[in-house]
Each structure stands twice: as structure tokens, then as C-alpha cells.
C-alpha positions as CSV (number, residue, x, y, z in Angstrom):
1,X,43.2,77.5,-39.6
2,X,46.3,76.2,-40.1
3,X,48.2,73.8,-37.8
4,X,51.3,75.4,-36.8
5,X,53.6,72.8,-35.0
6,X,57.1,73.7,-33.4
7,X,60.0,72.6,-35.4
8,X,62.2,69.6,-34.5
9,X,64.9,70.4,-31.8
10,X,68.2,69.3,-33.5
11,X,69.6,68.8,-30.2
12,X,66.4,66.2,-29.3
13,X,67.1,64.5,-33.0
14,X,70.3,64.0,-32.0
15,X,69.3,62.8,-28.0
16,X,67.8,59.9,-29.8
17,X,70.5,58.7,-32.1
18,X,72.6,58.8,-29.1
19,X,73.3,55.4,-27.3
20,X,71.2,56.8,-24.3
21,X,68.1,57.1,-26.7
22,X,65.8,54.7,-24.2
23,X,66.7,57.1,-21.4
24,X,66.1,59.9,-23.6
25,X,62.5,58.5,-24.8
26,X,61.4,57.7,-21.1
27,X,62.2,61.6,-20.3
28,X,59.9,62.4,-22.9
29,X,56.7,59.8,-22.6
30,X,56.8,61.3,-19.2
31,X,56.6,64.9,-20.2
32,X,54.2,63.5,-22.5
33,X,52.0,62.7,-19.6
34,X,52.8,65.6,-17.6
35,X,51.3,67.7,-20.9
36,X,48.5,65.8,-20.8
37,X,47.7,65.7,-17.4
38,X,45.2,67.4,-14.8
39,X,44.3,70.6,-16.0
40,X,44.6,70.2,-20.3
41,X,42.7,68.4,-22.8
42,X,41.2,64.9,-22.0
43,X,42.0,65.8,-18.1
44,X,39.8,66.4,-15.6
45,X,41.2,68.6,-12.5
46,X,42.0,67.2,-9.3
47,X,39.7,68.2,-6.1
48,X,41.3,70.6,-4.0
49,X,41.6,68.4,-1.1
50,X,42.7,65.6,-2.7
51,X,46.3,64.1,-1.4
52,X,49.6,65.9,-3.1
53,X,51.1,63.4,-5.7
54,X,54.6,62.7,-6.4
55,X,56.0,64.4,-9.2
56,X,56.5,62.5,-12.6
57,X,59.4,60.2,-12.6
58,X,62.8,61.3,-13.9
59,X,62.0,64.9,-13.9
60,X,64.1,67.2,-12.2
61,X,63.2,67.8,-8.6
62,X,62.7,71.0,-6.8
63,X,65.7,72.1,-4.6
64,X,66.1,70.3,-1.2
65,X,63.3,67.6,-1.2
66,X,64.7,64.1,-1.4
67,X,63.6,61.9,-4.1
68,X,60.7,59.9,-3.4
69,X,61.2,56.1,-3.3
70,X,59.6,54.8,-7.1
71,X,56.7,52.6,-7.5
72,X,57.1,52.9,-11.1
73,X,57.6,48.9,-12.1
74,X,58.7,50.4,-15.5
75,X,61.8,51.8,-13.2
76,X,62.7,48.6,-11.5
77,X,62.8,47.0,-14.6
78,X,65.2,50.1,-15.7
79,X,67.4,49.9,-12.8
80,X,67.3,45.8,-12.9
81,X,68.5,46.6,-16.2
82,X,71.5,48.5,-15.5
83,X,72.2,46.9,-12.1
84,X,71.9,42.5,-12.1
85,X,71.9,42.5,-8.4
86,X,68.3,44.8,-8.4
87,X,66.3,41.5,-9.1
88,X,67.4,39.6,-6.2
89,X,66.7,42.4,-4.3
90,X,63.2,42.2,-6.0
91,X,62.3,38.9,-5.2
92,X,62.7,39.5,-1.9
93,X,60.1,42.4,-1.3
94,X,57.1,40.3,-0.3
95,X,59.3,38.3,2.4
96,X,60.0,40.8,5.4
97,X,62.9,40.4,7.7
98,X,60.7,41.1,10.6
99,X,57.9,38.3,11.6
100,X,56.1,41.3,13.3
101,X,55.5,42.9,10.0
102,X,53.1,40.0,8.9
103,X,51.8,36.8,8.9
104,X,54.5,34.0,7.2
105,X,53.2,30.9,5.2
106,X,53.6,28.4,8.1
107,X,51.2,30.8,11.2
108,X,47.4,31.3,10.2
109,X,45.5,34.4,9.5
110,X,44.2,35.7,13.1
111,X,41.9,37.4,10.7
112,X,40.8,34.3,8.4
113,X,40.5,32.0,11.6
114,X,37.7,34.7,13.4
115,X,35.9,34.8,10.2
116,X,36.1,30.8,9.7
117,X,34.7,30.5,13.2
118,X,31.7,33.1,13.1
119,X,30.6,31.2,10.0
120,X,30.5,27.6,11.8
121,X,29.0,29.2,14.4
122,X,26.0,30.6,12.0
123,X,26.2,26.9,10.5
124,X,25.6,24.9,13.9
125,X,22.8,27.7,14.7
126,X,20.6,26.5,11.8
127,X,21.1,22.9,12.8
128,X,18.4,21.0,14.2
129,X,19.2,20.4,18.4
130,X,17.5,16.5,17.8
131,X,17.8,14.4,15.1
132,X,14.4,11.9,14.7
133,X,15.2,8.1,15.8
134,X,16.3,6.0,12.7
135,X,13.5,4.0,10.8
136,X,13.5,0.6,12.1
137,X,13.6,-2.2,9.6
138,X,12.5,-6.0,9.1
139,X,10.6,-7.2,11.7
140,X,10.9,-4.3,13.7
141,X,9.1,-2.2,11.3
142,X,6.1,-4.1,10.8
143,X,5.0,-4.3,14.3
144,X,3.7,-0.9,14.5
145,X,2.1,-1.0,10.9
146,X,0.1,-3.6,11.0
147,X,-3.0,-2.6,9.3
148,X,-0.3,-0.1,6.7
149,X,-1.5,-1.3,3.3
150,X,-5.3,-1.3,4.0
151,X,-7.1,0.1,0.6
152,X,-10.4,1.7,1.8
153,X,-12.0,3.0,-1.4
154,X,-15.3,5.4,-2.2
155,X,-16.2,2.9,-4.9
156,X,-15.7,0.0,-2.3
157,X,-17.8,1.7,0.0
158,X,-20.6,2.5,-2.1
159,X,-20.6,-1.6,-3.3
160,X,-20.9,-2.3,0.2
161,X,-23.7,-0.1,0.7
162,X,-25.7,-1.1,-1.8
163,X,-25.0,-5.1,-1.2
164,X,-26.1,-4.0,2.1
165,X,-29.6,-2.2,1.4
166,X,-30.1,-5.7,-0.8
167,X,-29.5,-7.9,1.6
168,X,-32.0,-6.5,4.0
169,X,-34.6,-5.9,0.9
170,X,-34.2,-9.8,0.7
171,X,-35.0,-10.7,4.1
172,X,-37.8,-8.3,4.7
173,X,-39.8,-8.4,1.2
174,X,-42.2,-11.4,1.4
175,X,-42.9,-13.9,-0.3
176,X,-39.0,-13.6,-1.4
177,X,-37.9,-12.7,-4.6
178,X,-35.3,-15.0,-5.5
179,X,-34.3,-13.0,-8.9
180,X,-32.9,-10.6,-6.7
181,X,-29.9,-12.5,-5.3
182,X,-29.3,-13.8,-8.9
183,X,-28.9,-9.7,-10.1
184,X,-27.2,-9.0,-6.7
185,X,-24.2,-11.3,-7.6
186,X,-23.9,-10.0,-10.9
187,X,-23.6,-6.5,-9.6
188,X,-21.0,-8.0,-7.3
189,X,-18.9,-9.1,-9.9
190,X,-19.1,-6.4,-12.0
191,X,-18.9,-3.9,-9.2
192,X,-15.9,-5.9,-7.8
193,X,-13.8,-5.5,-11.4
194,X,-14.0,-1.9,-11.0
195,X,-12.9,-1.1,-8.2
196,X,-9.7,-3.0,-8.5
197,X,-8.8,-1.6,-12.0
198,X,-9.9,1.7,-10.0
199,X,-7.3,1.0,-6.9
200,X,-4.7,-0.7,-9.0
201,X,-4.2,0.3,-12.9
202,X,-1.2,-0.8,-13.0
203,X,-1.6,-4.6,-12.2
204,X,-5.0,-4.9,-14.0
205,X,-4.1,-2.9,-16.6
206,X,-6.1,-4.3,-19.6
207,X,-4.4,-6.0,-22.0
208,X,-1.5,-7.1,-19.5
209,X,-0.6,-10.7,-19.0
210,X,-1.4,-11.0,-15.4
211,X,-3.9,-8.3,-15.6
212,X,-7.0,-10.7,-14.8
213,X,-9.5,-9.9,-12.1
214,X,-11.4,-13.2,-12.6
215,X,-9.7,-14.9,-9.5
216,X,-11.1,-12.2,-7.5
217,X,-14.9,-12.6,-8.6
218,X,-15.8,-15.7,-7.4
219,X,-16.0,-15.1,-3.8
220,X,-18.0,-11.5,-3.9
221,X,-20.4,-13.1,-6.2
222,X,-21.2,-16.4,-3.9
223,X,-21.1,-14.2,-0.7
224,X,-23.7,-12.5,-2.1
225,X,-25.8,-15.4,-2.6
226,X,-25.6,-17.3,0.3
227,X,-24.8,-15.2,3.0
228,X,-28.8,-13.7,3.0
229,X,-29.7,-17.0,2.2
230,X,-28.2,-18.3,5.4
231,X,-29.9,-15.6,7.7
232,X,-33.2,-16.1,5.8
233,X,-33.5,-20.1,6.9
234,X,-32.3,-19.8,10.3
235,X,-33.1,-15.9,12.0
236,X,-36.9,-15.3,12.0
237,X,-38.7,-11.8,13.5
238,X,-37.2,-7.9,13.5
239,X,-33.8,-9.8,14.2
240,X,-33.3,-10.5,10.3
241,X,-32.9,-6.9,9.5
242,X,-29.7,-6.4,12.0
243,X,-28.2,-9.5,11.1
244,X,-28.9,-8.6,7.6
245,X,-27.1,-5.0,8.6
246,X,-24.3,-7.2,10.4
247,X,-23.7,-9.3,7.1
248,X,-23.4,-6.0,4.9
249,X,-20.7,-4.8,7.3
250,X,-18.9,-8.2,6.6
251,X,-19.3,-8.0,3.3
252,X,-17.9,-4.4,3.1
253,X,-15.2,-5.7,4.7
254,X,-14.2,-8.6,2.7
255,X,-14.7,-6.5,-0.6
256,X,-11.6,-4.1,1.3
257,X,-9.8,-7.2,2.4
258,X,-9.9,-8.3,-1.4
259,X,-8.9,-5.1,-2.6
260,X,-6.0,-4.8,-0.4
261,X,-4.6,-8.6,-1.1
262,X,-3.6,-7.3,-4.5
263,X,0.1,-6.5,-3.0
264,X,1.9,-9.9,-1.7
265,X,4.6,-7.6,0.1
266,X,2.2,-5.0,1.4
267,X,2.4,-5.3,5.7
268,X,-1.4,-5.9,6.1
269,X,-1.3,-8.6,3.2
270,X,-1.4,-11.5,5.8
271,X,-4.6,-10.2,8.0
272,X,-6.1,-9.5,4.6
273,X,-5.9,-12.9,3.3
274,X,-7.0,-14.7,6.6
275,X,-10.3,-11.6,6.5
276,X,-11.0,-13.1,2.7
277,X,-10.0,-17.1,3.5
278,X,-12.4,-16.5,6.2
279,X,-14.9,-14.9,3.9
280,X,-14.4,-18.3,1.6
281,X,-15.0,-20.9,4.6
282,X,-18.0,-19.2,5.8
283,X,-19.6,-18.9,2.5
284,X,-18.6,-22.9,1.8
285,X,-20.5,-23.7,4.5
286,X,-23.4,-21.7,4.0
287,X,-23.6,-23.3,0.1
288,X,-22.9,-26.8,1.4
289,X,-25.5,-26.9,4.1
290,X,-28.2,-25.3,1.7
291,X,-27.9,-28.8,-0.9
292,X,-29.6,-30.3,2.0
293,X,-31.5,-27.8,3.7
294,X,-33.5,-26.7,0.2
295,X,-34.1,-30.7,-0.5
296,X,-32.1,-30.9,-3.8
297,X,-32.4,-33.5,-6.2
298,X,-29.2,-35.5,-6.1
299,X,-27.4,-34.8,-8.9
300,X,-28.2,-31.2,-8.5
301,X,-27.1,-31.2,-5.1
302,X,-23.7,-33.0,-6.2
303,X,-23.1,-30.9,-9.3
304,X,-23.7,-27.7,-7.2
305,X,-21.4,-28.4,-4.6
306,X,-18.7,-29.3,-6.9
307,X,-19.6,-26.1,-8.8
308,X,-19.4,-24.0,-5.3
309,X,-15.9,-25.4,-4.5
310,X,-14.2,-25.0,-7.3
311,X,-15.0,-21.2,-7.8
312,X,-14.2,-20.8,-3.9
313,X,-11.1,-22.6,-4.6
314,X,-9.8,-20.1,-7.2
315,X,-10.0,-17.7,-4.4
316,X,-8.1,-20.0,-2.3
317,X,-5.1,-20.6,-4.8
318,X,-4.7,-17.0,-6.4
319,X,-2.4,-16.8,-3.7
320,X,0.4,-18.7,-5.1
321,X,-0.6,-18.8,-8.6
322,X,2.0,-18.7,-10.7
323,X,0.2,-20.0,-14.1
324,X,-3.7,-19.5,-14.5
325,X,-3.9,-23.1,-15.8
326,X,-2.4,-24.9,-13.0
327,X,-4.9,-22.9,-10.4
328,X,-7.5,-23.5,-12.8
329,X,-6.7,-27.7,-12.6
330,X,-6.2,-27.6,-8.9
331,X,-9.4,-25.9,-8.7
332,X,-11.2,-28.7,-10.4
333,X,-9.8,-31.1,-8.9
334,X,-11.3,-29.7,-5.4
335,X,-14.5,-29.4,-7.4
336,X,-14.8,-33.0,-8.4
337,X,-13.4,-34.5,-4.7
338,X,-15.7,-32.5,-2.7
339,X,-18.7,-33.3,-5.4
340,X,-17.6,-37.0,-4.8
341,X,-18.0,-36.4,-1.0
342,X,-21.6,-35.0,-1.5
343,X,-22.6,-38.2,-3.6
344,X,-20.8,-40.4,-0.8
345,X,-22.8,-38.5,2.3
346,X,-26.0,-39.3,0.9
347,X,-25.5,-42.9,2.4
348,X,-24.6,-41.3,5.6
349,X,-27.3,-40.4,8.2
350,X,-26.3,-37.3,8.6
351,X,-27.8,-34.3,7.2
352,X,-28.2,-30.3,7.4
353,X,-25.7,-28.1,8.8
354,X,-23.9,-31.3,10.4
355,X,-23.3,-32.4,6.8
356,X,-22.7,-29.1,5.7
357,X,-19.9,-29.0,8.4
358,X,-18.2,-32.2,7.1
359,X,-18.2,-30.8,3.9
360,X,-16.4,-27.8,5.1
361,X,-13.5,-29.9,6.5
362,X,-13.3,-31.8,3.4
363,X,-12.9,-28.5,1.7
364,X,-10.6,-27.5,4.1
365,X,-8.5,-31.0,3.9
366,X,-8.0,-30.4,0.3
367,X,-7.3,-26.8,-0.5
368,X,-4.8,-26.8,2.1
369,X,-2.7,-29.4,0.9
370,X,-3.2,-28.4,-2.4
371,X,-2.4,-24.8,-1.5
372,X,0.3,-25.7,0.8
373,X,1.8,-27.9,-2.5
374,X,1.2,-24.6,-4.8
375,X,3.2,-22.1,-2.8
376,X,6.1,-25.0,-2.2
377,X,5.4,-25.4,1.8
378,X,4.0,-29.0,1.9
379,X,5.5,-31.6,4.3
380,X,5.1,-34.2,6.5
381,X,4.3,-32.0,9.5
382,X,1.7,-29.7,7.5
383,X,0.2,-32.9,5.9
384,X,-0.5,-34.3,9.4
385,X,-1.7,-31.3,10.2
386,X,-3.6,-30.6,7.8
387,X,-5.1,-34.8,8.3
388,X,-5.7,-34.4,12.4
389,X,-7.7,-31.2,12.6
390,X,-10.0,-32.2,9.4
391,X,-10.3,-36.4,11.5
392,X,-10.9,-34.4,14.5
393,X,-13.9,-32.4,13.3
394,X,-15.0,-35.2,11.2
395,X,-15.4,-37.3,14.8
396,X,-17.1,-33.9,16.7
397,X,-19.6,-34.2,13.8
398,X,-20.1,-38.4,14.0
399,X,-20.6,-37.4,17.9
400,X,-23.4,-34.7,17.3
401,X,-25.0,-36.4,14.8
402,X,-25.5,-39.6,17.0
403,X,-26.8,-37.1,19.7
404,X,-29.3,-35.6,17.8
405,X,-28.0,-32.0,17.1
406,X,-28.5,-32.3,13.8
């Protein structure tokens, strides 16, 4: 097959040379496209009801239709070519003369402003109608929280439970056994150290600096001696085992109030601390009046109560400790003042609970004054304070014991 191609019109060789060869080559890219329009090679027909189209630009027209008005850019760039003035007439197509024929720059889009206003509408729809009051803070937030902050543990309660079956197996088994007591308040320390590394990993993390739980020992391990003790020598009959029930429940209670002292800035912090300070008193005074109820020697009555206080008063200055060694010294010194005072009241004629009493206020006299020093509150007023209620009770005690309610 061979590829016959028609010959070069001389007249269309010389159309191009002319000086109106780019009017010449427009005439022919558009009968270029016209050749290769609907209908030939690389064309796909039109429908049959698809909308007449104007005829190619710069082709002759038939006879007696006007010519249509060009949207050919490639024309107005032709005629701005030929004719300067075209381009201001260009620059002004998208700004009609009439303000009916649409909107200008300065009036808003009816159109935009309908759709702008359905969509706020669907906004405010999903809105909540109320809005929750605003969290109150300070003091105002603490009122209704009291008890927020209160740590009540499985571990804890199953301590409890168990301190509790051994305090009634202590009051009910006769003759008593003693050992148990000594076993119960090792199993309260231990027990004690594991459920605060339990509740609080963080702070007793092992290995930490102020990760020791020794501060909080002392008092689980004397409530758990003396606290039986105490019903054992003064409730007699079936009334030992609810008292012994009653004390378990206390004692559950303290162990939470220990556990949930651990934060200074938690809300129930300041119940917690007067539930455990309470738990320290009561368990002083229980010790104290047993070195004269069980008929000590001296010196083991002396040695045992300075023992008792300083271990109590660990519990009583982990408040405000800031260095272990500093509670550690202010806890002796409580030791050795109230072991003084047990020496001195052995030339007093007053013995028992009485003298157990005036050993509590000692106790009492000097943990707060040294705990008011250790958290930077001490002063005149809480000194005098501190000195009138302990002279009070001491008088209240001069005045029973000379009445015989000793």
C-alpha cells in the first residue's frame, strides 16, 4: 500500500509567505478540526438530539444567518490584536451596566446568606439547651467532698478482718495465750507495708528517698497489742466478744485512715489524721495504764513507757517531717520526758488508769508543742493552750484520785 498524499497547493505555499500568513494558518487549524471532527477518525458521532453547534470559526457562513457572537478567546486575542481599544472593552465584561444583572462586590449573595444561615441553624440544633453549673473552687469545693480521698482497699479489708478474728480469739481462748498478740503485731506491720506500697507505688516506691513506710508501723503494731489487752482487764462475760468485734471495726478503720493520710493535699486528709491521732491517744493510754495495772517492776515499767511513746510519737510527727532524723530526735526526746514522768509518779499516790490518764496529758503536752514547733505553728497562744488543757486534766485527776475513783 502506498501512501498517496495530494500535492502542495502553490496558491496555499504562497498564502503563507504572504504577510497574512497567521490569518491564513488559523483558516487552516480550523479546517484541520473540522476534518477531524464528529464523524472521522478519532471522533465519536454526536447523539441525535444533542443541541446544534456553531459552525467552526472563520469559515464561510451559509447565506442569510448572521454570524454568531465568538467565544473563541483565541479570537479576542486576534481582534485585540488588530484593534487596541478591544482590551478595554475586555476588561469590562465581568462588570455589567445593569445592577439587576447580578450581584456587585459591595451587596451579599442572597444565595450565600440562606445557605450561611441553614448551617448555623443545624449548628445551634446540636447544642446542648443547659450548660452544667461551673466547678466551684477553694473552700467552696471542699465542702461537699469531705470524705473525697478516702482509700478503702481489699488488702486493707482483709488485714482488718483478720486483726479482728484475733482479737476475739484472744479474749475468748482461756487461760490466754500471750504469744498471740506478740505474732498479731508482727502481722500488723508487715501487713500494714503492703498495703501502702499496694495503694501508693509511687511514694513508697523502693529504693526512693522518701519512700519509707516505717513511720507508719508503729501505731498498727501497738494497736494491736493493747487495744485486746485493754478489753481483756476491764470487760468480763459474753460482752468481751462484741467489744472485741467493736475494737476490730476501729482498727479497720484506723488502718484506712493510715492509708489515706499518705496525700497532705488530699480533702479527707484532715479527718484522716484526727481518725489516726485518735487511734495514737487511745492506744497511749491503754499502754500507760497497763505499767501499773500488770504490777511492773520499775525500771521495766519506766523503760516501757518511754519505749511506747516514742514509737507513738513517730506517728505523731510524720506529719510535718521534713528530715527522718529530726522526727527520729523529737521522738526520743518524748520517749525520755514521759519515761521521766513514769519514774517521778511512782512517788505519787496515784495509780491505775488515773495515772495512766496523767500520763496521757503528759504525752499530749509534749507532742503538741513539739509538733506544733515541727510544722512551724508554735506561739504564745498554742503554748498556753497547749499548758491549760494538759494543768486542767492534771487537777481533774488530783481531784479523782483524792476521791477514791482510782
Amino acid at each position: 500500500m502506498t501512501d498517496e498524499r495530494p500535492a502542495a497547493d502553490p496558491e496555499s505555499s504562497e498564502a503563507l509567505e504572504s504577510p497574512e500568513a497567521p490569518e491564513a494558518q488559523l483558516e487552516l487549524s480550523a479546517i484541520a478540526r473540522d476534518a477531524h471532527g464528529p464523524g472521522t477518525n478519532g471522533g465519536s458521532a454526536p447523539p441525535d438530539d444533542a443541541p446544534p453547534q456553531d459552525p467552526p470559526p472563520n469559515l464561510p457562513l451559509p447565506e442569510g444567518e448572521p454570524p454568531p457572537e465568538s467565544s473563541n478567546l483565541l479570537d479576542i486575542d486576534v481582534e485585540a490584536a488588530e484593534d487596541p481599544t478591544a482590551l478595554d472593552e475586555l476588561d469590562d465584561v465581568d462588570e455589567p451596566d445593569d445592577p439587576d444583572e447580578g450581584p456587585s462586590a459591595d451587596e451579599p449573595d442572597p444565595a450565600f446568606e440562606s445557605d450561611a444561615a441553614a448551617v448555623a441553624a443545624t449548628a445551634a440544633s446540636l447544642l446542648p439547651t443547659s450548660w452544667p453549673d461551673p466547678i466551684p473552687v477553694g473552700a467552696a469545693a471542699r465542702e461537699p467532698t469531705r470524705f473525697e480521698g478516702i482509700r478503702i482497699t481489699p488488702p486493707t479489708l482483709i488485714l482488718g478482718s483478720l486483726v479482728t478474728l484475733a482479737f476475739v480469739l484472744f479474749v475468748t481462748i482461756e487461760p490466754t495465750p500471750r504469744w498471740l498478740l506478740l505474732f498479731l503485731a508482727v502481722i500488723a506491720a508487715i501487713g500494714t507495708d503492703g498495703i501502702l506500697r499496694q495503694a501508693w507505688p509511687r511514694p513508697f516506691a523502693r529504693g526512693a528517698d522518701h519512700g519509707d513506710t516505717t513511720p507508719y508501723l508503729f501505731l498498727p503494731a501497738l494497736a494491736a497489742i493493747a487495744w485486746p489487752m485493754l478489753i481483756e482487764h476491764n470487760i468480763r462475760g459474753y460482752l468481751v466478744i462484741p467489744a472485741a468485734l467493736l475494737a476490730g471495726g476501729g482498727y479497720t478503720a484506723m488502718l484506712v485512715a493510715q492509708l489515706s493520710s499518705v496525700r497532705v493535699r488530699a480533702i479527707a486528709y484532715p479527718l484522716t489524721r484526727h481518725a489516726s491521732t485518735a487511734a495514737v491517744y487511745l492506744s497511749a493510754f491503754a499502754l500507760f495504764s497497763l505499767s501499773y495495772v500488770l504490777d511492773s517492776h520499775l525500771g521495766a515499767s519506766v523503760a516501757a513507757v518511754g519505749l511506747v511513746a516514742a514509737m507513738l510519737g513517730v506517728e505523731v510527727f510524720r506529719e510535718g517531717e521534713v528530715d527522718p532524723l529530726e522526727t527520729l530526735v523529737f521522738a526520743g526526746v518524748t520517749g525520755v520526758i514521759l519515761g521521766e514522768a513514769r519514774w517521778a509518779m511512782y512517788y505519787v499516790p496515784v495509780g491505775g488508769y488515773l495515772a495512766g490518764l496523767a500520763l496521757l496529758l503528759g504525752f499530749f503536752l509534749v507532742t503538741g508543742l513539739l509538733h506544733s514547733h515541727l510544722t512551724r505553728h508554735l506561739n504564745n497562744v498554742i503554748a498556753l493552750e497547749y499548758a491549760g488543757i494538759a494543768s486542767a486534766g492534771v487537777v481533774l485527776v488530783a481531784i479523782a484520785g483524792q476521791a477514791g475513783l482510782g
